[in-house]
N, C-alpha and C positions, 0 to 999 in steps of 0.2 A: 511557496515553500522557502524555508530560509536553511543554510547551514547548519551543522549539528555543531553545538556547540562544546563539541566531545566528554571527557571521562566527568568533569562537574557539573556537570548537569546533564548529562547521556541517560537516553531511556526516558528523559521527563521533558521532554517539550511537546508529545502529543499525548492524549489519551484516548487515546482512541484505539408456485408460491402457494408461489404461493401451494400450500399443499394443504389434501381433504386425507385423511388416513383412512378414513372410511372408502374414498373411491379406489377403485383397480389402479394398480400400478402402470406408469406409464409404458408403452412399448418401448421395446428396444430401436434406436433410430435404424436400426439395421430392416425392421418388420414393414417402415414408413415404404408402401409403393413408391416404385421409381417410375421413371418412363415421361418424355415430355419435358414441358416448362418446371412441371413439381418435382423433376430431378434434381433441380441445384438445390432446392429449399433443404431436402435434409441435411445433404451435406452443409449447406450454410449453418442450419441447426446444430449440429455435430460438431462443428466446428468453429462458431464464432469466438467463443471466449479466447480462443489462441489467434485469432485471425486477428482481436481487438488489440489484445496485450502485445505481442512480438508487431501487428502492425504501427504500435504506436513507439514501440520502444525504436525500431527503423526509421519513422520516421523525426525524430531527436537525432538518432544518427545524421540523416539526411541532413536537417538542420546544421548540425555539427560539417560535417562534409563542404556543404555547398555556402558557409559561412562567408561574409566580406573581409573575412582575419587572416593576417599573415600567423599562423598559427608555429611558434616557435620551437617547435619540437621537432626530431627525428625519427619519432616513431610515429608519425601520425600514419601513415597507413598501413602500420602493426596492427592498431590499435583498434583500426576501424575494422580491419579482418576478424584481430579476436573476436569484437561483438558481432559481427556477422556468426560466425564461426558459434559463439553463446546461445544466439537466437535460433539457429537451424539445432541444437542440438535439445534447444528448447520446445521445438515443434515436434520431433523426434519422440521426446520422452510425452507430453502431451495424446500425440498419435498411440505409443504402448497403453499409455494409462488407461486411455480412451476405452480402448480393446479391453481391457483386463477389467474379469467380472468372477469376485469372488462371492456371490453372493450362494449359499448353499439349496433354495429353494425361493420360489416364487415371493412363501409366506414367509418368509424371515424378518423379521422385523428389530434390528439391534439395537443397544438403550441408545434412548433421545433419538428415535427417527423421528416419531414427531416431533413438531415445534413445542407443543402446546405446554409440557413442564418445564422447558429450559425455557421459553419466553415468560413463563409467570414467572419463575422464579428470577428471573434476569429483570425484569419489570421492578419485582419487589425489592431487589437487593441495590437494585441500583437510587430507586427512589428513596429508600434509606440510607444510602452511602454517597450519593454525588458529591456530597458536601466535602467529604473527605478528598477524592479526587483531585478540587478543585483548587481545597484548601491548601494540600501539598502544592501542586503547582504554582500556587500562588505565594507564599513561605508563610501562610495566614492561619489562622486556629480555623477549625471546621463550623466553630458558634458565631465565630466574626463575619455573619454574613453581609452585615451590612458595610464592614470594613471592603469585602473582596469588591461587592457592588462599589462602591466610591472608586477602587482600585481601577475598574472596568469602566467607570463613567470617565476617568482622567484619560484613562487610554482614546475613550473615542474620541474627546476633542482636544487631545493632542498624539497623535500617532507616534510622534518621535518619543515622546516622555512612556509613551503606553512597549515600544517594543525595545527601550535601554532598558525601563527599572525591571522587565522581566526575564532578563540575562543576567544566570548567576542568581535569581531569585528561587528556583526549585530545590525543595525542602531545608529549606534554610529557615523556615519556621518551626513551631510549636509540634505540626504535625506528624506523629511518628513515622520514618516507612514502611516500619512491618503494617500497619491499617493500611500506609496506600497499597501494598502488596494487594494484601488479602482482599480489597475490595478491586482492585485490578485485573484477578481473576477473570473475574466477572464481565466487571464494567467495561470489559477494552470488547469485548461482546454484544453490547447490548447497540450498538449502533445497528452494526449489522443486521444482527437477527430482528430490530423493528423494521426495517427495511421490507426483510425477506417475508415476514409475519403479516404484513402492511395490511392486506387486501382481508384479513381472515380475524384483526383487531376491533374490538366493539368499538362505537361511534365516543365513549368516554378516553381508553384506551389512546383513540387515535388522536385526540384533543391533548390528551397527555404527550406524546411522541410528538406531536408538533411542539407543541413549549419547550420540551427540554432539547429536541434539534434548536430551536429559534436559541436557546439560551446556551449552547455549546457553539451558534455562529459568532455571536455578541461578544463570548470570551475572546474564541479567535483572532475578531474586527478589534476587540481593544486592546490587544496587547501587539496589533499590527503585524500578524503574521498568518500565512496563506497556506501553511501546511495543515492546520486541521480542517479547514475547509477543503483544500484539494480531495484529501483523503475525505471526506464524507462526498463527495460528490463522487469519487472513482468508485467508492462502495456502494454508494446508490445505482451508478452506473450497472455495475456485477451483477446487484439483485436481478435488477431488472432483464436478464437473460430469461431467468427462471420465470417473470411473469408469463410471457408467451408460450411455455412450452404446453403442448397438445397433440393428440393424436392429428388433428387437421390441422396442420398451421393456416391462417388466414393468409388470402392470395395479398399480399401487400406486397406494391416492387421491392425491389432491392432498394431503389431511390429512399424509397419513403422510411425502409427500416435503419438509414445511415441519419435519419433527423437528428435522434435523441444524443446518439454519440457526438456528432456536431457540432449541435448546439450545447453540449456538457462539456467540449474541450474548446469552444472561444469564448462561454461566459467565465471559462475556469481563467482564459489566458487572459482574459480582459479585467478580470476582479486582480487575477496576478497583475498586471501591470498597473493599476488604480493602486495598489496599495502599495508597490513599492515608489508610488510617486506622493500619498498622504506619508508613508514615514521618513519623506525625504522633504517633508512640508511644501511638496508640490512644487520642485523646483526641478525643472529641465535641465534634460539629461543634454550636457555640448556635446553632442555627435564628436563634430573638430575635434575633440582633444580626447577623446574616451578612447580607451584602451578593455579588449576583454580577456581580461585572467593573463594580463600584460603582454597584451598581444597586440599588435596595432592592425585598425580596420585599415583597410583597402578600399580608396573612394572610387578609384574607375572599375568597381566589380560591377559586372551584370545586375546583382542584387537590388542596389540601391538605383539603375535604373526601371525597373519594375514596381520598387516600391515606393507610394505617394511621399513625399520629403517628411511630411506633418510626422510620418507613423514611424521615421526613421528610430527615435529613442526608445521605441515599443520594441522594433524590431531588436534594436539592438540588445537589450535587454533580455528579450528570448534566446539571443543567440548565447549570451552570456548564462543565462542559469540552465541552458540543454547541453553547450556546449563543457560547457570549465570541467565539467567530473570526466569527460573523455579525454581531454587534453590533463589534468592531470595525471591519469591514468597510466599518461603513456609517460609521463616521469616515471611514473611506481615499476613499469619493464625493468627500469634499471636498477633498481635497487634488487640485492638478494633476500630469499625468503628466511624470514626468523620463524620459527615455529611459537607458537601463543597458546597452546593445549587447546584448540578450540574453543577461546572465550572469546574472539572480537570481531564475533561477525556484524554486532551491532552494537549502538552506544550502552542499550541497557544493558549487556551482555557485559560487558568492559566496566560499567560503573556496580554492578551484581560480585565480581570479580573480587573486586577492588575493595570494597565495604565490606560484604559478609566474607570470602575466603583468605584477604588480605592480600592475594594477587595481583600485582599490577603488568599489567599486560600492555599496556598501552604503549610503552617505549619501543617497542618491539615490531609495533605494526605499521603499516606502509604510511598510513596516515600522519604518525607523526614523526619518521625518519626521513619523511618529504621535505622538512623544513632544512635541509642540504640546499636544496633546489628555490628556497626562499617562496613555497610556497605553504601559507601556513595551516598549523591542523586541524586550528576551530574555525576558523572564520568562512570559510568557503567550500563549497561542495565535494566531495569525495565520490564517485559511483559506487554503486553497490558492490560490482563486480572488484574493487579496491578493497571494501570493506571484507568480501568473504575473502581474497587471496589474503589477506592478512589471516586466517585459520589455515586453511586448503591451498595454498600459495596458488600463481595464475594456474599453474597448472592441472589445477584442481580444480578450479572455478567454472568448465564448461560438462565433466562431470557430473559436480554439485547442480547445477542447473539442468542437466537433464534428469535427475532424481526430484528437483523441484517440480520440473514440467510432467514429469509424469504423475506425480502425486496431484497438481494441479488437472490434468487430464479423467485421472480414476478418478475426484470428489467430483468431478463437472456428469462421469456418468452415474456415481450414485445418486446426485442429486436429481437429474432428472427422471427418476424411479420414484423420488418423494422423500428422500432423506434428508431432514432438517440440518440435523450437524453437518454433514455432508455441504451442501448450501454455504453453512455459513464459514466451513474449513476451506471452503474453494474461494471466496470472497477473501480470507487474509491472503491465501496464496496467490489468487492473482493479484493481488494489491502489491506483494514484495517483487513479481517480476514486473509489474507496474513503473515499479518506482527503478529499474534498476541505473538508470540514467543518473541519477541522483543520491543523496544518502540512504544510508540504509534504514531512516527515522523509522518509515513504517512497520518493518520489523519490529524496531525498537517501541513502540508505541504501542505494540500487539504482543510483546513478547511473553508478560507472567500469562497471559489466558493460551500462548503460543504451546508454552513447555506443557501447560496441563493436560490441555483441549486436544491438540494435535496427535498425538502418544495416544493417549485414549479414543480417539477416534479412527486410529490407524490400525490399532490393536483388536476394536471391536468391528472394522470393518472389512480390513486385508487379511487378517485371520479373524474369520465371523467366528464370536462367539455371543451365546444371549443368556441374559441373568434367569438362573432358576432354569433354564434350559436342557435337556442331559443331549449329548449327538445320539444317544438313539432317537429318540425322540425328533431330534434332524433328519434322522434317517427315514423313518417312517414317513415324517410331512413330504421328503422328495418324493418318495417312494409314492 
């Protein structure tokens, strides 16, 4: 993942079970016998998604913490309390959400539980529209297809040239934003829900979903940048909660159900560190002289006697893209909170502002009053939790995040009852406290299908209401 490259181009650097409606709805993990070895599984059941998300967001802390950096700041173990302090209140609202079932009867069924109209129609909208997606992002007309290809082909055999000319390249073409809006809708959707869909896609279908993932990696690889592929692997990661879920879960160890996540976050760290050495035309990182987020390493740390010499520039380089947004952060304590009316929590949010209400909000937010401190606003990572106190200042940001985690918590139990939207409202939420280490891109990246999708699914499912429906007629079905 690379830096948000703030208000000029915010919002546009990414774009981005299985269930039978016919079978009985799942039990309540509460119904799962207990007793025995199969007592942890439900609670593991019940509980993974938060145990993934808060266990990995701790562990970047950790990273962060246990660093070989003389880490230059004063508030570093402010800093590290607040995210503790974020993450417990984040398990907190998860645990409420969890509990909380507002479902009126058995039979309820509110719009888009199933998958099966919002993935055709997500199918079809996007097959007709990627062009435009793509075209924005690239500042290229939507018919210039073989333009963006040449565009993509330069990228991949030269990484540096593929990830300069596409900084400052979004919608600086032909193509309108009101099209990429409206196709945004959609499209920032459509990852997801083929994901969650997977297993229940015809054998043509699934032919299709592989080409256009294969053709959304390709983009990514050739403009040299790691955040769309991150987030499609963190999203694929989500789905796959939902494949296992059953009334018996299968005896598999613990051991064995830590593979997938494993092997998802060292291919993730390992393609991250390969690419920031193609867009550096593969030239070695000097430990000796490297500095992270102007920090100077410490060579007689424990650390680097642990780790093999060869892997030091890998290391380091971890240390630097988990660690910088908590070390800035803890500048941003210092500064006072400016109120922004709630527009900048994330870049698309600040660039939305800016264009259509004439607002500029951006001066205002911690991000770029940081540059006192000589750290600057686009170039380098900000945390999330940076990004939302610029709305809710810090002191609102543990709050805000336990209303994330609970809303995060209620989609993880309607889902597993079989509700599509549900599913795929819990995959962008846990993606945002996913990322909180980091910028807030995926927000921003999710955001127009955020404001629609989110509201509307919170509306039709924390106060259930169903089309054509009367609550007598609710009544009667409890009854």
């Amino acid at each position: 993942m690379e830096p948000s490259s703030g208000r000029h181009r915010a919002g546009h650097d990414a774009q981005y079970a299985v269930v039978n409606e016919q079978a009985p709805l799942l039990p309540s993990v509460e119904t799962v016998p207990r007793g025995g070895f199969h007592a942890a599984r439900p609670t593991l059941q019940k509980y993974k998604p938060i145990l993934g998300v808060v266990g990995f967001n701790l562990f970047t802390l950790l990273v962060f913490i246990t660093a070989p950096v003389d880490w230059q700041t004063d508030n570093f173990v402010a800093v590290c309390l607040f995210v503790v302090l974020c993450q417990v209140l984040i398990v907190l609202g998860f645990r409420l959400g969890r509990r909380t079932d507002r479902t009126p009867s058995a039979r309820f069924r509110p719009p888009l539980f199933s998958g099966d109209l919002l993935v055709n129609c997500l199918f079809a909208i996007y097959l007709l529209s990627f062009p435009v997606s793509y075209a924005y992002r690239m500042g290229a007309s939507p018919f210039d297809v073989g333009g963006m290809v040449h565009t993509i082909v330069a990228g991949l055999q030269n990484p540096q040239l593929g990830y300069s000319s596409a900084l400052g390249r979004t919608g600086s073409g032909p193509t309108p934003w009101t099209a990429y809006l409206v196709v945004s809708i959609f499209n920032q959707l459509f990852f997801a829900a083929g994901f969650l869909y997977w297993r229940r896609l015809k054998r043509a279908l699934k032919a299709i979903f592989i080409v256009i993932v294969a053709i959304d990696l390709i983009y990514w690889v050739g403009i040299a940048t790691s955040f769309g592929i991150v987030s499609l692997v963190t999203t694929f990661g989500l789905s796959t909660m939902f494949w296992s879920t059953r009334r018996e879960p299968r005896s598999f160890p613990i051991a064995a159900r830590l593979v997938l996540p494993i092997l998802l976050l060292g291919a993730t760290i390992g393609f991250f560190s390969h690419n920031l050495y193609r867009r550096s035309n593969f030239t070695a990182v000097d430990v000796s002289r490297y500095r992270v987020a102007n920090s100077p390493l410490i060579f007689d740390h424990p650390a680097f006697n642990v780790i093999p010499k060869p892997l030091w520039p890998t290391y380091v380089m971890v240390v630097t893209y988990f660690g910088q947004g908590y070390y800035y952060t803890s500048f941003a304590f210092n500064l006072e909170f400016k109120p922004t009316g709630f527009l900048s929590s994330n870049p698309a949010l600040v660039s939305l502002a800016e264009s259509v209400m004439g607002i500029d909000v951006w001066s205002d937010t911690y991000m770029h009053r940081l540059q006192r401190y000589g750290i600057d606003e686009f170039g380098v990572w900000h945390s999330g939790y940076t990004w939302f106190a610029s709305d809710v200042s810090f002191y609102g940001v543990p709050p805000l995040l336990f209303v994330l985690g609970f809303l995060f918590g209620f989609s993880w139990t309607q889902g597993l009852k079989g509700d599509f939207l549900s599913r795929v409202v819990f995959i962008m939420f846990g993606n945002v406290l996913l990322f909180l280490w980091a910028n807030n891109t995926y927000l921003s990246s999710v955001f127009y299908a955020f404001v629609v999708f989110v509201p509307f699914w919170l509306f039709s499912r924390f106060f259930p209401v169903t089309l054509g429906v009367s609550s007598s007629s609710l009544a009667n079905t409890s009854s």
